[in-house]
C-alpha positions in Angstrom: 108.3 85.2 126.2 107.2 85.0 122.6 110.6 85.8 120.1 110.2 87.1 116.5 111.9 88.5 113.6 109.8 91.2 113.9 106.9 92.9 116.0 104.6 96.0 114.9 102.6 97.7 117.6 99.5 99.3 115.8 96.8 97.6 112.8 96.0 100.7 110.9 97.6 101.8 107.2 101.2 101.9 108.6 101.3 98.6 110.5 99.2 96.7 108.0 101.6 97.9 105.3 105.0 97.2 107.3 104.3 93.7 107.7 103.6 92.9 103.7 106.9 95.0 102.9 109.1 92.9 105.6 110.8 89.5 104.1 108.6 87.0 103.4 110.5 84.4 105.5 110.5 86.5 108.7 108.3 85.8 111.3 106.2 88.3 111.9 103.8 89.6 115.1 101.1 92.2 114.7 100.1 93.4 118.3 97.0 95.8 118.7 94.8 96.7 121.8 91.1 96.5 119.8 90.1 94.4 116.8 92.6 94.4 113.7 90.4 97.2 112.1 89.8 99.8 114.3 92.1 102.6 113.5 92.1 106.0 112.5 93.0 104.5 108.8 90.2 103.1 109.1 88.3 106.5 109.6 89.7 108.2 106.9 87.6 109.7 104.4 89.3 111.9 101.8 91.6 110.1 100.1 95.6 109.9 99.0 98.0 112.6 97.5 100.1 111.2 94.2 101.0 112.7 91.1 99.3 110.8 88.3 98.1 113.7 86.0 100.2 114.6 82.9 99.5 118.1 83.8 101.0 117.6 87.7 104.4 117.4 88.9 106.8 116.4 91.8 107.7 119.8 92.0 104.4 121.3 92.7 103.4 118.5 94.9 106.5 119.0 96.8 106.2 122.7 96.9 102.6 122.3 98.3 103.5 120.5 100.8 106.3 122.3 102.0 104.1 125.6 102.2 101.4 123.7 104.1 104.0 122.8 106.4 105.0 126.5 106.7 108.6 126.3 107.3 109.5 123.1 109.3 109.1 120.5 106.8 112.5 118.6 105.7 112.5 118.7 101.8 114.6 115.8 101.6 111.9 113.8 103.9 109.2 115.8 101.3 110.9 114.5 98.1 111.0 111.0 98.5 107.0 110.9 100.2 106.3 112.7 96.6 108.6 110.8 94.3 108.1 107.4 95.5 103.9 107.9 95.9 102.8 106.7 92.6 104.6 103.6 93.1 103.3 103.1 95.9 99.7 103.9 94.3 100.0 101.1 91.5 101.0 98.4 94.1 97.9 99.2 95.9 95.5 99.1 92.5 97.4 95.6 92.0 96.3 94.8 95.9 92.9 95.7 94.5 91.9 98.6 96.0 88.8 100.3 94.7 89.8 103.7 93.8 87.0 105.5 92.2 87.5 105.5 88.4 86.0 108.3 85.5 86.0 107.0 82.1 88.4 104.3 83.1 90.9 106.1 84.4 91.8 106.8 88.6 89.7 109.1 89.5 91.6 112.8 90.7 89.9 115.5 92.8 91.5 118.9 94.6 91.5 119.3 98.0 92.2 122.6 100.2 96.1 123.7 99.3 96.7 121.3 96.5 97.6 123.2 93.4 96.3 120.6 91.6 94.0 117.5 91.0 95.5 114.8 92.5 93.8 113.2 95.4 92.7 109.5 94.5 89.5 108.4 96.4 86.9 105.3 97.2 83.5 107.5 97.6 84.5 109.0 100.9 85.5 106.1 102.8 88.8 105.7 101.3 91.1 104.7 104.5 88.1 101.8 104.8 88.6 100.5 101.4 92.5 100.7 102.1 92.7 99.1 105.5 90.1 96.6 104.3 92.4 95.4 101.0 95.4 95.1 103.5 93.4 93.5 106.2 92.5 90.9 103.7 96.1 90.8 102.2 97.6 90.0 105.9 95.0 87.3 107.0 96.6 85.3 104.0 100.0 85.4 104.9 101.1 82.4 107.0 104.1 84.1 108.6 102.0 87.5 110.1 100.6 86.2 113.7 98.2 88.6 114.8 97.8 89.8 119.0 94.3 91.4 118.8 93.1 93.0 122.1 96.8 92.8 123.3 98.0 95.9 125.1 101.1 97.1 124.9 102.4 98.5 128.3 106.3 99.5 127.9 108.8 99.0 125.5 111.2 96.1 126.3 114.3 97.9 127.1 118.0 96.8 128.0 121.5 97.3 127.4 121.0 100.6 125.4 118.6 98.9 122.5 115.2 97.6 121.8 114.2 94.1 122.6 110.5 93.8 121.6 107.6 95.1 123.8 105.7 94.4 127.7 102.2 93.4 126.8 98.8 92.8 128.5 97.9 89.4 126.5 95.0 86.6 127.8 95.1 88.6 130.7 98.8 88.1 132.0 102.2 90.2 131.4 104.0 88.8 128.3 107.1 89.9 126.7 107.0 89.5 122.9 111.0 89.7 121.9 112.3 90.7 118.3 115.4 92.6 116.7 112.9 95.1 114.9 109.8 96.8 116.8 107.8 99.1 114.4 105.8 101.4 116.8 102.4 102.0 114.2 100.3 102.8 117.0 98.8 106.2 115.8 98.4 109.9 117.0 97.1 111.0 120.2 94.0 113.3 119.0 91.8 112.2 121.9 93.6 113.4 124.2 91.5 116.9 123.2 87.4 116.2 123.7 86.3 116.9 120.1 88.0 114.5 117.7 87.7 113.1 114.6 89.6 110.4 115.8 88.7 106.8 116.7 88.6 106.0 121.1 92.0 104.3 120.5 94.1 107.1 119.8 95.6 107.8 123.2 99.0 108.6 122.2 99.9 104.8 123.4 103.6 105.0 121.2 104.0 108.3 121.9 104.2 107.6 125.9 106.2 104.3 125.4 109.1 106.2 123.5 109.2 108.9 126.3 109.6 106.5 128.8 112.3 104.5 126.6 114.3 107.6 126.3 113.8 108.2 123.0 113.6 111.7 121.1 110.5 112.8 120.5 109.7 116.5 118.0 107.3 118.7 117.6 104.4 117.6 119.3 103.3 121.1 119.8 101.8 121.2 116.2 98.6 119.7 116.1 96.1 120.0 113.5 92.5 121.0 113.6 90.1 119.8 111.1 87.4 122.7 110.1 84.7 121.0 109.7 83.5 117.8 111.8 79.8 117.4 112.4 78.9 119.3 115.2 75.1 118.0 117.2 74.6 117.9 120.7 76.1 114.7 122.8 77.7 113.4 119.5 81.0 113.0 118.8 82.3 114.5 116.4 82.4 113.1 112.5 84.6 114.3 110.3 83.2 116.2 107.0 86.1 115.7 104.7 88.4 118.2 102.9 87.3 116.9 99.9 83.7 118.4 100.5 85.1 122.0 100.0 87.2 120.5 97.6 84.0 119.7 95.1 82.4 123.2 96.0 81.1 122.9 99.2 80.5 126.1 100.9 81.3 127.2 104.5 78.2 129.8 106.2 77.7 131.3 109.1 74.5 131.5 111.2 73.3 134.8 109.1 73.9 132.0 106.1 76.9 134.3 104.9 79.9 133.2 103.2 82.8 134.4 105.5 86.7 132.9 105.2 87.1 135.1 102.3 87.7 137.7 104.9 90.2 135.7 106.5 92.3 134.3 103.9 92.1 134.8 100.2 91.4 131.2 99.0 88.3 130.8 101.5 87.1 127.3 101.6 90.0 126.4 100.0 92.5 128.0 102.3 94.8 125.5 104.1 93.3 123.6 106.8 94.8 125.6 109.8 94.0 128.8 108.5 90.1 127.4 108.0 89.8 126.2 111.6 91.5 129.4 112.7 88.8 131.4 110.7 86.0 129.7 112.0 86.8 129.9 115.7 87.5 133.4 115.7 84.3 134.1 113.5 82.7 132.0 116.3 84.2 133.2 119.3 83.2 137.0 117.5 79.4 135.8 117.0 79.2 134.1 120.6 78.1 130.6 118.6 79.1 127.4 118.7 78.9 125.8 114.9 79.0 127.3 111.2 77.2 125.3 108.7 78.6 123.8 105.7 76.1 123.4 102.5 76.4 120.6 100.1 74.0 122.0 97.6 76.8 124.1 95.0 77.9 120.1 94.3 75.4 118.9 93.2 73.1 116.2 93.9 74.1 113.8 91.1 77.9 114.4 91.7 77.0 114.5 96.0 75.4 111.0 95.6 78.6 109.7 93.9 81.6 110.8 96.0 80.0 111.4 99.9 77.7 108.4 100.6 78.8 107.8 103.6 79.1 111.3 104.7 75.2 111.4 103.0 74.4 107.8 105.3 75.4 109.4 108.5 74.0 112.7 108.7 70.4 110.9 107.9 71.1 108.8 110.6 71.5 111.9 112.7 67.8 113.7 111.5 69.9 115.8 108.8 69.6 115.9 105.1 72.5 117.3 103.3 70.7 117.8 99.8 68.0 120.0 101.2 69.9 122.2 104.2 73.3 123.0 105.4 74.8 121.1 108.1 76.2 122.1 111.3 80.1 121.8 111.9 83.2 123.3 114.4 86.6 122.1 114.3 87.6 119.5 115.8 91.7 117.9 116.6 92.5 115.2 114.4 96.4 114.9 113.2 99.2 114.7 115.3 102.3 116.1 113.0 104.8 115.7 115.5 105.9 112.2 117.2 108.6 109.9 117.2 111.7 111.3 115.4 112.9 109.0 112.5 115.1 109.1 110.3 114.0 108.5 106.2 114.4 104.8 106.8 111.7 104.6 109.7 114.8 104.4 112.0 114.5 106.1 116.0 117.4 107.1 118.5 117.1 103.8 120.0 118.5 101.0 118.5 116.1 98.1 117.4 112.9 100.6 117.5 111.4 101.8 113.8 108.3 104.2 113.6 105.7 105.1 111.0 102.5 106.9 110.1 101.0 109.0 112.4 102.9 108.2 115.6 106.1 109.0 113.3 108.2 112.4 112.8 109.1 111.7 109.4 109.7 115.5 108.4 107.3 115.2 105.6 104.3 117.6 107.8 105.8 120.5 109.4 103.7 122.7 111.4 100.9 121.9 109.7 100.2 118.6 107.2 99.1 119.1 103.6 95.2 117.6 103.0 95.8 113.9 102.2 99.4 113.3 102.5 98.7 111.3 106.0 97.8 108.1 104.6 100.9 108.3 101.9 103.2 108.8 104.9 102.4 105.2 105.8 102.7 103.6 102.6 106.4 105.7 101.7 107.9 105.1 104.7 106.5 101.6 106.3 108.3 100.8 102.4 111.7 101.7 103.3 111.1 99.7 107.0 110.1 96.6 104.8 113.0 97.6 102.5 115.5 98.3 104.6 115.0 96.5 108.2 118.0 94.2 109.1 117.9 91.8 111.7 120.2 91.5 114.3 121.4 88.1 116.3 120.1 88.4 119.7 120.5 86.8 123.2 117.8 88.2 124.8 118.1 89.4 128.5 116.3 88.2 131.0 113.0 90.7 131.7 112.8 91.8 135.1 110.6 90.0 137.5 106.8 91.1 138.2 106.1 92.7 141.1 102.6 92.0 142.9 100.2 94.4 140.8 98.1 97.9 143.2 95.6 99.0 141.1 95.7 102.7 141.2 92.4 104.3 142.2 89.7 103.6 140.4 88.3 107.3 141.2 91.4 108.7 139.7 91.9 106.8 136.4 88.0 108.2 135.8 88.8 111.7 136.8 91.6 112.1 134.1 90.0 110.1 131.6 87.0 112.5 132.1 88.8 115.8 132.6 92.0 115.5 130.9 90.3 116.3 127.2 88.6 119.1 128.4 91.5 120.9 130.0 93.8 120.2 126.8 90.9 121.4 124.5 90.3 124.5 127.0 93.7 125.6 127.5 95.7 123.9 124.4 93.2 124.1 121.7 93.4 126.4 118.5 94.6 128.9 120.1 97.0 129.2 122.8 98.7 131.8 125.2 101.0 131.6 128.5 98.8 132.2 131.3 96.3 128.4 129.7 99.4 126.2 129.0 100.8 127.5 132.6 97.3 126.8 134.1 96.4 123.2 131.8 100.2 122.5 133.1 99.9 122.9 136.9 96.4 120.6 136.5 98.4 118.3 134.8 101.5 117.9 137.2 98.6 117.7 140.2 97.7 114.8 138.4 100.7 113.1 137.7 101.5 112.6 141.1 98.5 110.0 141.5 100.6 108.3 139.3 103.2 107.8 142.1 101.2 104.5 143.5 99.6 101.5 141.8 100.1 99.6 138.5 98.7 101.7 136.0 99.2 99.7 133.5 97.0 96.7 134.9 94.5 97.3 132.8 93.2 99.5 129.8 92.2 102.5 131.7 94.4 103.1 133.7 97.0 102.5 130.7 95.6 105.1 128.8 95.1 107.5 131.6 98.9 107.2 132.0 99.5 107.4 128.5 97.3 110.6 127.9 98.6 112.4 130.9 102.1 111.8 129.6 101.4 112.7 126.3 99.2 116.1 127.3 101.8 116.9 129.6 104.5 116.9 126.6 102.0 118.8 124.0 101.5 121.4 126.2 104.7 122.0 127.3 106.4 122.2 123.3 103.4 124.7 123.2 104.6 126.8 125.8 108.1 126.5 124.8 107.5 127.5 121.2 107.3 131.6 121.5 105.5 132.5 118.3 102.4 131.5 116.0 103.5 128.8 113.1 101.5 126.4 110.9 98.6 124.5 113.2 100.3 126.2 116.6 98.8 129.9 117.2 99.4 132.0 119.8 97.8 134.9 121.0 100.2 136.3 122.7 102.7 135.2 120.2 101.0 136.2 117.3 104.0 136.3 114.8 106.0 134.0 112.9 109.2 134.2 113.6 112.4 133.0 111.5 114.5 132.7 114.7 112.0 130.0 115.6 112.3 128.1 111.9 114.0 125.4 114.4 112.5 121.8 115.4 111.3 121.2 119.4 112.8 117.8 120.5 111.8 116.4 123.7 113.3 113.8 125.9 113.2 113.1 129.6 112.5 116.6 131.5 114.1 118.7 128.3 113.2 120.6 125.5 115.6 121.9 123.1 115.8 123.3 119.5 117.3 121.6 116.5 117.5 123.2 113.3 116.0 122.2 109.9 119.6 120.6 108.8 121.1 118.8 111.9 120.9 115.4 111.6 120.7 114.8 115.3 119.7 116.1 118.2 120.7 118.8 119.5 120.7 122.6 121.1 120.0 124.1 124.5 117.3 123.7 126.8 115.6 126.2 126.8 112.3 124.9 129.3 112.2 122.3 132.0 108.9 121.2 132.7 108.3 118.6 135.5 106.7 115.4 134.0 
């Protein structure tokens, strides 16, 4: 066993940023299962929410992001993401990260939702230019050890509390022991088969605090970007907000402007309403993809803030100056996970969460356009901040048993199948009769899960991980009887003010808890096998 003042499971924004904000004398471990910068941070393109202009406010950020979150998002939680941004912002400049400047000043833009300029940007690659300036930043401190291709198995846990983490490391079971555990490990996105997200996202923190026994809320509400790059036998690539933000406009196959129908602020509608449009509008026209056209930008101004966006659609045959692009939605932000309180804190004592694999309260049922990578700056803060060590005698971890590889032939059938069914039957749009159906796949499945170590190796880690994870999405889906924020459904159509309630999970339960309980609580109202 490898003991610690502190461990952090996940190398994107929020774990990069927890370990520079702990105390400099602690000993740090940084675990991760790929190389230190693979991470949906990483991925990110549009840019950070703050209030910098003289003609902005706290208020109106706050109040944008509390109608984005249409209902469910905890002002208090909202408040101090807004009030403590720009802080946050200058530390970063000072780290010397390359926000794009106009006559010397940051550089603002609007994205969909926002009421006003305030998104701060590098080109369109800005979570690169972020996780690269605390990559660097990390590497120089002598008390951060980094674990890369290390994977995290189970949560180390005894006596009622938090001991550290089970790992996969040089090929051997390893227990890495600490008083604090920061779980930074992401969202879940893939476990849907378009996603903007990078292959690691497999819910991994998600699944260990389930298994832990800790609470878990709202995992029903996940968002759908509009527009990701949509080609045959490519993944999807994200487009940013910040493309419709500029002038960017959204066409259908006839070359027609449409979302005005649908919502009054067209392209500039918030981002579950857009995705919404499109697949009805699709599902209506029997197509596939819309088309989003660069050309009302600009070519100067399109050169200067979407290079990247510019560099891979050449690379894919398509030139965004001369014709619109094909795009579909596609899942890409988990706004439920871990419930925390506003110091990073979880119901299990010794475990802290932040970013995306974090319930804050700052998203609701449906996160504000470039508030995601703020989260993890705010609140991996107050960990750094406000983390306190604890004296430990550390238990004794249980012995190994002899490892039985599951079978091979299942681990690839839910790999393979799994983001299918959740996109099929879980996607945009929901109703009874698909979550019952997606469920009943998913249960046949998990009792594959009943023999062999499936946790010996990657696979079948995140096989287990994803089944667990779809397993909980869809059933907070089915539980959740009307339409709010990023969760629609059909048969539900309505949003509901009896419903203005949180969905906490843990074990075999699902319950309500209102907007103002501090803890958990209410009745169950669904069992669903797991």
């Amino acid at each position: 066993m490898q003991q610690f003042d502190a461990l952090i499971v996940g190398s994107g924004a929020a774990g990069l940023y927890t370990a520079l904000h702990l105390p400099g004398h602690w000993q740090i471990a940084l675990i991760t299962k790929e190389d230190l910068a693979l991470s949906s941070s990483d991925w990110a393109q549009g840019g950070i929410a703050a209030v910098l202009d003289p003609t902005d406010s706290f208020q109106l950020h706050t109040e944008d992001t509390m109608v984005a979150g249409a209902g469910l998002c905890e002002r208090s939680a909202v408040e101090v993401l807004v009030e403590e941004a720009p802080e946050r912002i200058y530390e970063l400049v000072h780290l010397g990260v390359g926000f794009d400047r106009y006559q010397g000043r940051l550089d603002l833009t609007l994205e969909a939702a926002h009421s006003r300029k305030r998104i701060l940007h590098a080109r369109d690659a800005t979570g690169r230019e972020l996780v690269r300036a605390l990559m660097e930043e990390v590497l120089s401190q002598p008390n951060i050890t980094i674990f890369e291709k290390t994977l995290a198995l189970d949560l180390w846990v005894d006596q009622g509390r938090c001991w550290g983490v089970k790992s996969r490391h040089e090929g051997r079971v390893e227990y890495f022991g600490a008083p604090v555990t920061v779980l930074a490990t992401g969202g879940a996105s893939r476990i849907f088969v378009h996603s903007t997200n990078p292959p690691v996202c497999t819910g991994d923190g998600l699944a260990m605090a389930w298994r832990a026994g800790v609470w878990l809320r709202d995992l029903e509400f996940v968002q759908f970007h509009p527009t990701a790059l949509s080609l045959p036998d490519t993944p999807r690539f994200l487009i940013s907000e910040a493309v419709r933000g500029e002038g960017a406009h959204i066409l259908d196959s006839r070359g027609e402007r449409f979302l005005s129908r649908y919502h009054a602020q067209g392209e500039l509608a918030p981002r579950d309403v857009v995705a919404r449009a499109i697949y009805l509008h699709l599902k209506a026209q029997g197509e596939e993809r819309v088309f989003i056209d660069f050309r009302p930008i600009g070519a100067k101004r399109m050169q200067e803030r979407f290079p990247n966006i510019d560099q891979m659609c050449q690379a894919r045959g398509l030139d965004i100056s001369q014709e619109p692009i094909p795009v579909a939605p596609a899942a890409h932000y988990c706004m439920g996970g871990v419930q925390t309180d506003l110091l990073g804190r979880t119901s299990l004592t010794g475990l802290w969460a932040v970013g995306e694999t974090a319930s804050t309260g700052v998203h609701g049922a449906n996160r504000l356009a470039s508030n995601s990578l703020l989260e993890c700056l705010v609140f991996a803060h107050r960990i750094g901040n406000h983390a306190e060590q604890a004296a430990l005698t550390y238990p004794t971890p249980a012995p190994e048993t002899p490892e039985l590889p599951p079978a091979a032939d299942h681990v690839a059938t839910i790999l393979q199948k799994l983001p299918q069914l959740c996109w099929d039957h879980c996607g945009i749009v929901r109703d009874r009769a698909g979550l019952t159906v997606g469920l009943a796949q998913l249960h046949h499945w998990q009792t594959w899960l009943e023999t062999g170590d499936w946790g010996a190796d990657r696979a079948s880690l995140e096989a287990r991980n994803q089944l667990l994870v779809a397993n909980l999405v869809l059933g907070s889906a089915l539980w959740r009887e009307e339409s709010r924020g990023a969760h629609f459904r059909a048969d539900y159509p309505e949003t509901l003010d009896a419903w203005q309630v949180h969905t906490l999970v843990r074990g075999e339960q699902w319950s309500a808890q209102s907007l103002t309980t501090p803890e958990p609580g209410g009745s169950v109202t669904l069992e669903v096998k797991l």
